[in-house]
C-alpha positions as CSV (number, residue, x, y, z in Angstrom):
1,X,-21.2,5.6,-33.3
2,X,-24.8,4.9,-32.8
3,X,-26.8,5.3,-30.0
4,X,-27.0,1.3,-29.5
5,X,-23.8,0.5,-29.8
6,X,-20.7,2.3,-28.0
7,X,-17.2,1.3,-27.3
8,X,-15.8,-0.3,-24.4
9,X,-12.3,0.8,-23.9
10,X,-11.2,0.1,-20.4
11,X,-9.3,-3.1,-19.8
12,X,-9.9,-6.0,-17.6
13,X,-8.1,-6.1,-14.9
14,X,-7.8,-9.9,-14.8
15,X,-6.4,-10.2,-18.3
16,X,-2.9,-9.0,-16.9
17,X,-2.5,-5.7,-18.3
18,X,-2.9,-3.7,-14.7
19,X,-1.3,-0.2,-14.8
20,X,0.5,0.7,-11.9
21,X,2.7,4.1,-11.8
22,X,6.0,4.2,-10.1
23,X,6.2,7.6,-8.3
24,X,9.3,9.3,-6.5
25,X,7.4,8.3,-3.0
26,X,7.5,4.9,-4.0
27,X,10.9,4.8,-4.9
28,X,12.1,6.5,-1.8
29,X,10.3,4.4,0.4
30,X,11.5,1.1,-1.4
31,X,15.1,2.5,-0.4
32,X,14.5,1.9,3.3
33,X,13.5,-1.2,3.4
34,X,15.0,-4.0,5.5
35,X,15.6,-7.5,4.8
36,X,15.0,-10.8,7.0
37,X,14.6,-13.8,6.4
38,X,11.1,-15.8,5.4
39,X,11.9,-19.6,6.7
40,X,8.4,-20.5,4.9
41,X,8.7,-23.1,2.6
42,X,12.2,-23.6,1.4
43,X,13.0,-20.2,3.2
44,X,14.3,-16.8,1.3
45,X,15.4,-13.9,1.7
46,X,12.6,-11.2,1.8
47,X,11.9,-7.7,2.8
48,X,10.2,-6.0,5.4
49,X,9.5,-2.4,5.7
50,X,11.1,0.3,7.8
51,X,9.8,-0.9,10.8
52,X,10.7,-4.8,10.2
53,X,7.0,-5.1,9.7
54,X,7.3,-7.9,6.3
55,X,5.9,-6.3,3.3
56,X,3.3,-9.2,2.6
57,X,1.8,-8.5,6.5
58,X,1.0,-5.0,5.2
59,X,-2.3,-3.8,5.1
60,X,-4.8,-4.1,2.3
61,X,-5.7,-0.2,1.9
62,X,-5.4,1.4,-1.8
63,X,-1.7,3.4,-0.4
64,X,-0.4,0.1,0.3
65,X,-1.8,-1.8,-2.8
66,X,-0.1,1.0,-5.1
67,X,3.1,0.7,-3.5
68,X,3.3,-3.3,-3.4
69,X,2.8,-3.0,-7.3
70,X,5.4,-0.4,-7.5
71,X,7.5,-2.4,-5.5
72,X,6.8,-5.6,-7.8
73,X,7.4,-3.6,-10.8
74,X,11.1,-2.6,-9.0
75,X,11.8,-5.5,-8.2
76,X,11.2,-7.3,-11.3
77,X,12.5,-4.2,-14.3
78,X,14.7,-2.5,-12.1
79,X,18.8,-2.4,-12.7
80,X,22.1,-2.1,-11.0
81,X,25.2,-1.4,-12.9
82,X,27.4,-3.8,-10.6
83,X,26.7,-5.5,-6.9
84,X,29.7,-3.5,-5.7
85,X,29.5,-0.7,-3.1
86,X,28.5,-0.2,0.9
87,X,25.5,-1.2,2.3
88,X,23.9,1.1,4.7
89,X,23.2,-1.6,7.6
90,X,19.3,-1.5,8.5
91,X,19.9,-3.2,11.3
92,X,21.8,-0.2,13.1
93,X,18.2,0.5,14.4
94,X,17.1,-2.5,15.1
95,X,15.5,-3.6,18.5
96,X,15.6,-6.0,20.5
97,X,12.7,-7.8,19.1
98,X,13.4,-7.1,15.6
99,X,17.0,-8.7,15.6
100,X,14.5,-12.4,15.8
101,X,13.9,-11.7,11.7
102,X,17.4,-13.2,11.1
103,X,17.5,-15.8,13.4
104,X,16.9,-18.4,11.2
105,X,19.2,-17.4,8.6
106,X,20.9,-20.6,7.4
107,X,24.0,-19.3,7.8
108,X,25.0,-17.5,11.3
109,X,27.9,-16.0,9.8
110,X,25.9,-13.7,7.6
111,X,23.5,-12.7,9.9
112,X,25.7,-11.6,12.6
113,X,27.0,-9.5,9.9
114,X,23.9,-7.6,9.7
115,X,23.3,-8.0,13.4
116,X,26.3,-6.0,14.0
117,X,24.8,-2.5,12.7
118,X,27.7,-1.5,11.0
119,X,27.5,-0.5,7.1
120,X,29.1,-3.8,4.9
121,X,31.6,-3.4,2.3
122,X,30.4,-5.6,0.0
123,X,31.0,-7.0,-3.4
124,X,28.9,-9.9,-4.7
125,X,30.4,-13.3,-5.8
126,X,29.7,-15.1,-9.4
127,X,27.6,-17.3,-7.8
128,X,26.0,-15.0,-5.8
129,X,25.0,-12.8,-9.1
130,X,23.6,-16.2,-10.7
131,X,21.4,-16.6,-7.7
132,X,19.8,-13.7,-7.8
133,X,19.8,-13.6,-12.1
134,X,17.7,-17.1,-11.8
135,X,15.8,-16.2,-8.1
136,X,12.0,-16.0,-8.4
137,X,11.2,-12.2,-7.4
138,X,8.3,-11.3,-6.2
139,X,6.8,-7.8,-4.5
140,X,7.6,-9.3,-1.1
141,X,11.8,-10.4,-2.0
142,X,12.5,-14.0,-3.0
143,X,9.3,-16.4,-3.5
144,X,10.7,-19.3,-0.2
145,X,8.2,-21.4,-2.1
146,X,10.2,-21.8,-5.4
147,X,12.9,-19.3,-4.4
148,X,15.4,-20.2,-7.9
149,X,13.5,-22.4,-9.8
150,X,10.3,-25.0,-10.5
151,X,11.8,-27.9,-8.9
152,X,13.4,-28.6,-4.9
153,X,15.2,-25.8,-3.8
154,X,18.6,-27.8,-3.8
155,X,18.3,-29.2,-7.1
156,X,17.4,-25.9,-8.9
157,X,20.5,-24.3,-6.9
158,X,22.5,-26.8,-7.9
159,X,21.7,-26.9,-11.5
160,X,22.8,-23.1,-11.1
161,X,26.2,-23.0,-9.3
162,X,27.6,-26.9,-10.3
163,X,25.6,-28.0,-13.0
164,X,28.5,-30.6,-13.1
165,X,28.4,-31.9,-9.5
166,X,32.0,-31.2,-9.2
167,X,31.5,-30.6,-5.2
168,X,30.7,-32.9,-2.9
169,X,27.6,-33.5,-1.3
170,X,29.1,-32.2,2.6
171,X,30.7,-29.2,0.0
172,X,27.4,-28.2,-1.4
173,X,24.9,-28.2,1.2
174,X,27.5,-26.1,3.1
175,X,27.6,-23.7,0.0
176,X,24.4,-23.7,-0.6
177,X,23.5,-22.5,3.2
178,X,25.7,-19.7,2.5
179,X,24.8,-18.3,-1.0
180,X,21.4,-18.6,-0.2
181,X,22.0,-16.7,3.3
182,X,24.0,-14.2,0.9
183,X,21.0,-13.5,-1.0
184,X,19.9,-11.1,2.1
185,X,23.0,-8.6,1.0
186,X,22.3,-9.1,-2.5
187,X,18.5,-7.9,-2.2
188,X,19.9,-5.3,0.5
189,X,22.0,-4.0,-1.8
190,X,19.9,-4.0,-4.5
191,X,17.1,-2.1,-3.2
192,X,19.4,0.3,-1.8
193,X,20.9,1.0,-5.5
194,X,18.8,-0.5,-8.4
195,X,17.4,2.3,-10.5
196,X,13.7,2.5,-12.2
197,X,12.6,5.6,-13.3
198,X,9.3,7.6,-12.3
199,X,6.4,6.5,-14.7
200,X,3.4,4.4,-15.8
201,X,4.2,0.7,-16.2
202,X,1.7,-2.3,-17.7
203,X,1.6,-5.8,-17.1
204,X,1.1,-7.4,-20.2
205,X,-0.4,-11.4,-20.9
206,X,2.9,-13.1,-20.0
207,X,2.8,-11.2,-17.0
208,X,6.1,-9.2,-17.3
209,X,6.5,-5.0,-16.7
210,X,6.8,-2.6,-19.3
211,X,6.8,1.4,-19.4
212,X,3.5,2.9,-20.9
213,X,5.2,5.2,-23.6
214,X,3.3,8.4,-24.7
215,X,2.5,7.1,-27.8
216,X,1.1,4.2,-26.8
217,X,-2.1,3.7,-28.8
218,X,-5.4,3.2,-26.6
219,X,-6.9,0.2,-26.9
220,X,-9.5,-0.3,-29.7
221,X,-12.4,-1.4,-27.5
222,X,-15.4,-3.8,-27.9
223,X,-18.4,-2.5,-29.7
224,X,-21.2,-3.2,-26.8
225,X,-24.8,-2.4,-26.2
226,X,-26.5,-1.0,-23.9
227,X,-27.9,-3.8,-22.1
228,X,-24.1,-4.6,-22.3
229,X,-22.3,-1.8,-20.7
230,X,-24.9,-1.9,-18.3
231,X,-23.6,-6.0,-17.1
232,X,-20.4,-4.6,-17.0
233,X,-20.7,-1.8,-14.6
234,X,-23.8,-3.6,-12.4
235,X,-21.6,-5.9,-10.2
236,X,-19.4,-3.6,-8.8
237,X,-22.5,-1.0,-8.1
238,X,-24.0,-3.7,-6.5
239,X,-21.7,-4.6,-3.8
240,X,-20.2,-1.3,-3.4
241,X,-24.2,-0.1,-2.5
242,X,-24.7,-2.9,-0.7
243,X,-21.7,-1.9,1.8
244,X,-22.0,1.5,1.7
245,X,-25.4,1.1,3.6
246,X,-23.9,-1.2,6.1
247,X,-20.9,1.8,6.4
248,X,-23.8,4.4,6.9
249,X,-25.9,2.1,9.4
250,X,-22.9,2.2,11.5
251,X,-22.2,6.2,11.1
252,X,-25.7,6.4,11.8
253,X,-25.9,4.3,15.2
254,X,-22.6,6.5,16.4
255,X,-24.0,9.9,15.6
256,X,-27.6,9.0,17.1
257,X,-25.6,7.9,20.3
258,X,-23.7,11.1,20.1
259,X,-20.5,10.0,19.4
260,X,-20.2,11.8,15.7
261,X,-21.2,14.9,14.7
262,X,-21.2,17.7,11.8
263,X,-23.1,17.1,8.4
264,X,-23.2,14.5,6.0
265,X,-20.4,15.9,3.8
266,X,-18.3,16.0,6.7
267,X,-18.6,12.4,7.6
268,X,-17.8,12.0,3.5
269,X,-14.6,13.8,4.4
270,X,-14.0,12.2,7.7
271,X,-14.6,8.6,6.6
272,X,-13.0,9.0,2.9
273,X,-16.7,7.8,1.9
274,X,-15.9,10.2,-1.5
275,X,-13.3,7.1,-2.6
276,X,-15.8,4.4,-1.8
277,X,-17.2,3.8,-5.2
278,X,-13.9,3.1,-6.7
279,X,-13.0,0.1,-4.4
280,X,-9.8,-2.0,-5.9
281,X,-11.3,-4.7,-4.3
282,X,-14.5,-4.9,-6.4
283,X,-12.6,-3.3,-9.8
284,X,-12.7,-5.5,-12.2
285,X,-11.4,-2.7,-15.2
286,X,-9.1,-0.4,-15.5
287,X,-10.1,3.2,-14.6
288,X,-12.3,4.6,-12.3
289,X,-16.5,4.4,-12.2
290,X,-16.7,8.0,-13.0
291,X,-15.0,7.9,-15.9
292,X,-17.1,5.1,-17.1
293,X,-20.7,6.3,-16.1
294,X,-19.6,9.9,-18.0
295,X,-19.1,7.8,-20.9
296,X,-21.9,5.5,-20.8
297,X,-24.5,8.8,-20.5
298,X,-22.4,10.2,-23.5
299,X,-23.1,7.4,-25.3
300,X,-26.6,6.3,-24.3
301,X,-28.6,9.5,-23.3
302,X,-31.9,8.7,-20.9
303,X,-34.9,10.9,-20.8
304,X,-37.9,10.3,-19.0
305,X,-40.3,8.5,-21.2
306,X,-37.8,7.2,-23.8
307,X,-39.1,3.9,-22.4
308,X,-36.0,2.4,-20.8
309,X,-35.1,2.3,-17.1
310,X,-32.4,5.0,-16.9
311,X,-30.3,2.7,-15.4
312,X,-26.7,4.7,-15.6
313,X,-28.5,8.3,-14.4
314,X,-29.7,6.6,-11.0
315,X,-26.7,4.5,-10.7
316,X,-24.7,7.4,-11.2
317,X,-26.5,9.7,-9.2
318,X,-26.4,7.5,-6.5
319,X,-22.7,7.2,-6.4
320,X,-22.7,11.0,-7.0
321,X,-24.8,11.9,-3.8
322,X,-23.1,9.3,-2.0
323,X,-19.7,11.1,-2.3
324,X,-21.7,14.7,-1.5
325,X,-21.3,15.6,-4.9
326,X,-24.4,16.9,-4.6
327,X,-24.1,19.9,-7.2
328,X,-23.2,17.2,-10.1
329,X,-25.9,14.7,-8.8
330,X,-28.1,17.6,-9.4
331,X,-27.0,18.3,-13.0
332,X,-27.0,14.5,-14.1
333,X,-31.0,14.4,-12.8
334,X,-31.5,17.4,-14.5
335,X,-29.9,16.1,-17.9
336,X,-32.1,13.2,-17.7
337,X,-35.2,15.6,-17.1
338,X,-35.4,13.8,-13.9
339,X,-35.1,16.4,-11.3
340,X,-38.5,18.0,-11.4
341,X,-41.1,15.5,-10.9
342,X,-44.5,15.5,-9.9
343,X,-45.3,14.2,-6.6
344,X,-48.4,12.4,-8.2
345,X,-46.1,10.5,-10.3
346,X,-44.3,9.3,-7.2
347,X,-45.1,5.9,-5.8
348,X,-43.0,4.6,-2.7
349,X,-45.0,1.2,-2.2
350,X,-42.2,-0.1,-4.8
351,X,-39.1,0.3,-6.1
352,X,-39.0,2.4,-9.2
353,X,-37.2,4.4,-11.3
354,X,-39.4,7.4,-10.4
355,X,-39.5,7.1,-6.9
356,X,-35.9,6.9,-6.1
357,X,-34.5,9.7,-8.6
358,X,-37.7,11.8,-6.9
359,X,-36.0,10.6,-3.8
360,X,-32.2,12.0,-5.0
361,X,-33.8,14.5,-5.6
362,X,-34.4,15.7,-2.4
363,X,-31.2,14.6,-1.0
364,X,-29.1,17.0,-4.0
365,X,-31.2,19.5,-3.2
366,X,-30.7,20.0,0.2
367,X,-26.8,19.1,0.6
368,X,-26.4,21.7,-2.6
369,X,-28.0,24.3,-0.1
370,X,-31.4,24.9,-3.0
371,X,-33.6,23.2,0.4
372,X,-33.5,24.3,3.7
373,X,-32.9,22.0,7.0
374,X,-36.3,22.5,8.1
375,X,-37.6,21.7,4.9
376,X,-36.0,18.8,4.1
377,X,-36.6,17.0,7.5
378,X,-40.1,17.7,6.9
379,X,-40.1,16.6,3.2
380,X,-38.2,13.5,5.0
381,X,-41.4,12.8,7.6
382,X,-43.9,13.6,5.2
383,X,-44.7,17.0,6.6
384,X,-43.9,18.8,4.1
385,X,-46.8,19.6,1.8
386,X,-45.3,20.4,-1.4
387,X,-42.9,17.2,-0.9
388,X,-45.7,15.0,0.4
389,X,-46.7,11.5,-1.0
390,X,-48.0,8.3,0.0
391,X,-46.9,6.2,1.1
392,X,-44.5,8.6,3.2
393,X,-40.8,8.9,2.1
394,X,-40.1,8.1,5.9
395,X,-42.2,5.0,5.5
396,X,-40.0,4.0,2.3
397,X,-36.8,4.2,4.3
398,X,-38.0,2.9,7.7
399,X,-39.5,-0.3,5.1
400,X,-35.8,-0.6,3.3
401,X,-34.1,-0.8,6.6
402,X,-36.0,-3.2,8.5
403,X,-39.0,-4.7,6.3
404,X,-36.9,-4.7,2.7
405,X,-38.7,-8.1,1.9
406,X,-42.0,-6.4,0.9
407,X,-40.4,-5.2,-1.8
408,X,-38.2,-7.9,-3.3
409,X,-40.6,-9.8,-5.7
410,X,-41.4,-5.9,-7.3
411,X,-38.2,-4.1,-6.8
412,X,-37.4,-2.3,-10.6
413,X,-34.0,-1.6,-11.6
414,X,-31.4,-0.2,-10.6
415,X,-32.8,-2.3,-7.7
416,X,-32.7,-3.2,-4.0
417,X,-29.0,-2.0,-3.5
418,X,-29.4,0.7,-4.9
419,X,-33.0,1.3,-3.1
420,X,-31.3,0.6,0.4
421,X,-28.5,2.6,0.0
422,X,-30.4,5.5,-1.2
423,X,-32.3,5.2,2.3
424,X,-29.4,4.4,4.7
425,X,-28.7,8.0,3.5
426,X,-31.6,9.7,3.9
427,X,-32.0,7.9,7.8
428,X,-28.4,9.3,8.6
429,X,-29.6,12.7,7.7
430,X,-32.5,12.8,9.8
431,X,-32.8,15.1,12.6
432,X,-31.1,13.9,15.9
């Protein structure tokens, strides 16, 4: 490998191939969930969790995204020797309020059957098992937009269960109602007993689930340059700096009124800012940032005066310091001989490379414990004389925060993101 060219090897996450792992946690939680019944649409049978709360009204935190695509990946790969056994009746807890999720189940007769709280002795009907074999299933249950098929529910269930039109029209719609009503044992049931083991699990192009064996070969990655890599990675750096600072200008407002207090790693701790970086909402590969900014300074070392913008040191530092991983932000300035610099080489009336890693600098050295308090806030107000410059790094910040404009039309890479965050930091830490 050469140093303009390295290998890409994560995966996009929008090509369909997301990894997901299954865990025991997953699989013990999916066997208390309840069913009820989603009149959306045509109306299905769906599931809700412990607490009746329906599994798509869950939140959107990363615990919850893992175990929706666990519970897609059950629901879809997972098997059952035989719909034949009891069904532990969910509904022997059930309040008041939460006995409304069934009442507009098709058919009454099922429902009261669940309503009543006692454990169902159940074994499935042909029919029944066709439904389910042909039902569109999603994380969530049944889809009750196309719940068994691509055309209106009735015709796709009838295409199913009398493909010969042998019933009546009076018969059918009345066995329709209560198949489909059935559907909220079969899914009980199913969750209850279906087995999946424990494990990694891909989504490939045609968008079905299938067990990551051990000897799965990696994937052969795209041979990229620099300038390519760096495309790549910029997007995500960019909005996840961009609300990091609006994270911190809140921290900072409640510990200047008092209302927070301790250091800056234990906000980090506190507020979970340590997994910030690797937001599943802005991902748009496999794997995590770290792993990828490791990489990408394996492949493309930066040194001061190489004559490139050390794009992936800052960026990385950034997230590094960000997370109070001060120790490593320290050694990946160092690496890139950027952790001793001059103060005459420092320039705050732009954005530059030099200025801001002169500027993580300061902050590694003071949360790894190599500056003092009193040092650092007077390295921060320009009081400081071996850490003086000018303009004043408290001038830089204040200008960031509330005059960032003046530096738009000059800002250098990694940019004003990166430039913003870096000061929402250094204003948290300031002396209260």
């Amino acid at each position: 490998m050469s140093d303009e060219i390295a290998f890409w090897t994560w995966r996009s996450l929008s090509e369909g191939r997301s990894l997901t792992e299954v865990t025991e946690e997953h699989l013990s939680r999916i066997r208390t969930l309840t069913v009820v019944w989603n009149e959306a649409e045509s109306g299905a049978a769906v599931l809700a969790d412990a607490d009746f709360t329906e599994i798509e009204n869950l939140g959107n935190d990363a615990d919850e995204e893992s175990f929706l695509n666990a519970l897609e990946v059950f629901m879809t790969t997972a098997t059952v020797a035989g719909f034949e056994g009891m069904i532990q009746n969910p509904y022997a807890r059930a309040g008041k309020d939460d006995r409304c999720a069934l009442e507009n189940t098709p058919s009454r007769e099922i429902a009261d059957q669940l309503l009543s709280g006692q454990d169902i002795d159940y074994r499935a009907e042909p029919d029944e098992i066709t439904l389910w074999q042909n039902a569109n299933r999603r994380a969530c249950g049944i889809d009750p937009k196309r719940p068994y098929g691509s055309e209106s529910v009735s015709r796709d269930v009838r295409a199913l269960i009398d493909p010969d039109k042998k019933l009546s029209n009076a018969a059918f719609a009345k066995r329709r109602k209560w198949l489909e009503s059935r559907m909220l044992l079969v899914l009980q049931f199913f969750v209850q007993n279906a087995t999946l083991a424990p494990g990694l699990w891909r989504r490939g192009d045609d968008w079905v689930w299938r067990p990551v064996q051990p000897d799965d070969p990696p994937p052969p990655g795209e041979p990229l340059t620099r300038a390519e890599w760096m495309s790549r990675m910029d997007r995500q750096t960019y909005y996840e700096n961009r609300e990091y600072t609006e994270t911190i200008h809140a921290l900072a407002h409640l510990t200047w009124n008092n209302r927070l207090s301790g250091s800056y790693s234990d906000l980090v701790r506190q507020f979970s800012l340590a997994n910030h970086f690797d937001s599943r909402i802005r991902a748009e590969y496999e794997g995590t940032l770290d792993e990828r900014f490791r990489a990408a300074l394996a492949a493309f070392p930066e040194r001061r005066g190489d004559g490139s913008i050390p794009w992936f040191t800052l960026s990385y530092v950034r997230i590094l310091n960000a997370q109070a991983r001060f120790d490593e932000a320290r050694a990946v300035l160092e690496a890139a001989d950027l952790f001793e610099i001059d103060n005459d080489e420092v320039n705050l009336s732009t954005v530059n490379p030099i200025g801001l890693a002169w500027a993580e600098g300061l902050i590694a050295r003071h949360g790894a414990g190599v500056m003092s308090e009193d040092e650092y806030q007077a390295a921060l107000f320009g009081e400081h004389p071996q850490w003086y410059v000018e303009p004043t790094l408290w001038s830089f910040v204040w200008d960031l925060h509330y005059n960032p404009d003046r530096f738009k039309d000059t800002a250098q890479e990694p940019g004003m993101a990166h430039a913003r965050a870096l000061a929402s930091q250094l204003e948290l830490s300031r002396s209260r």
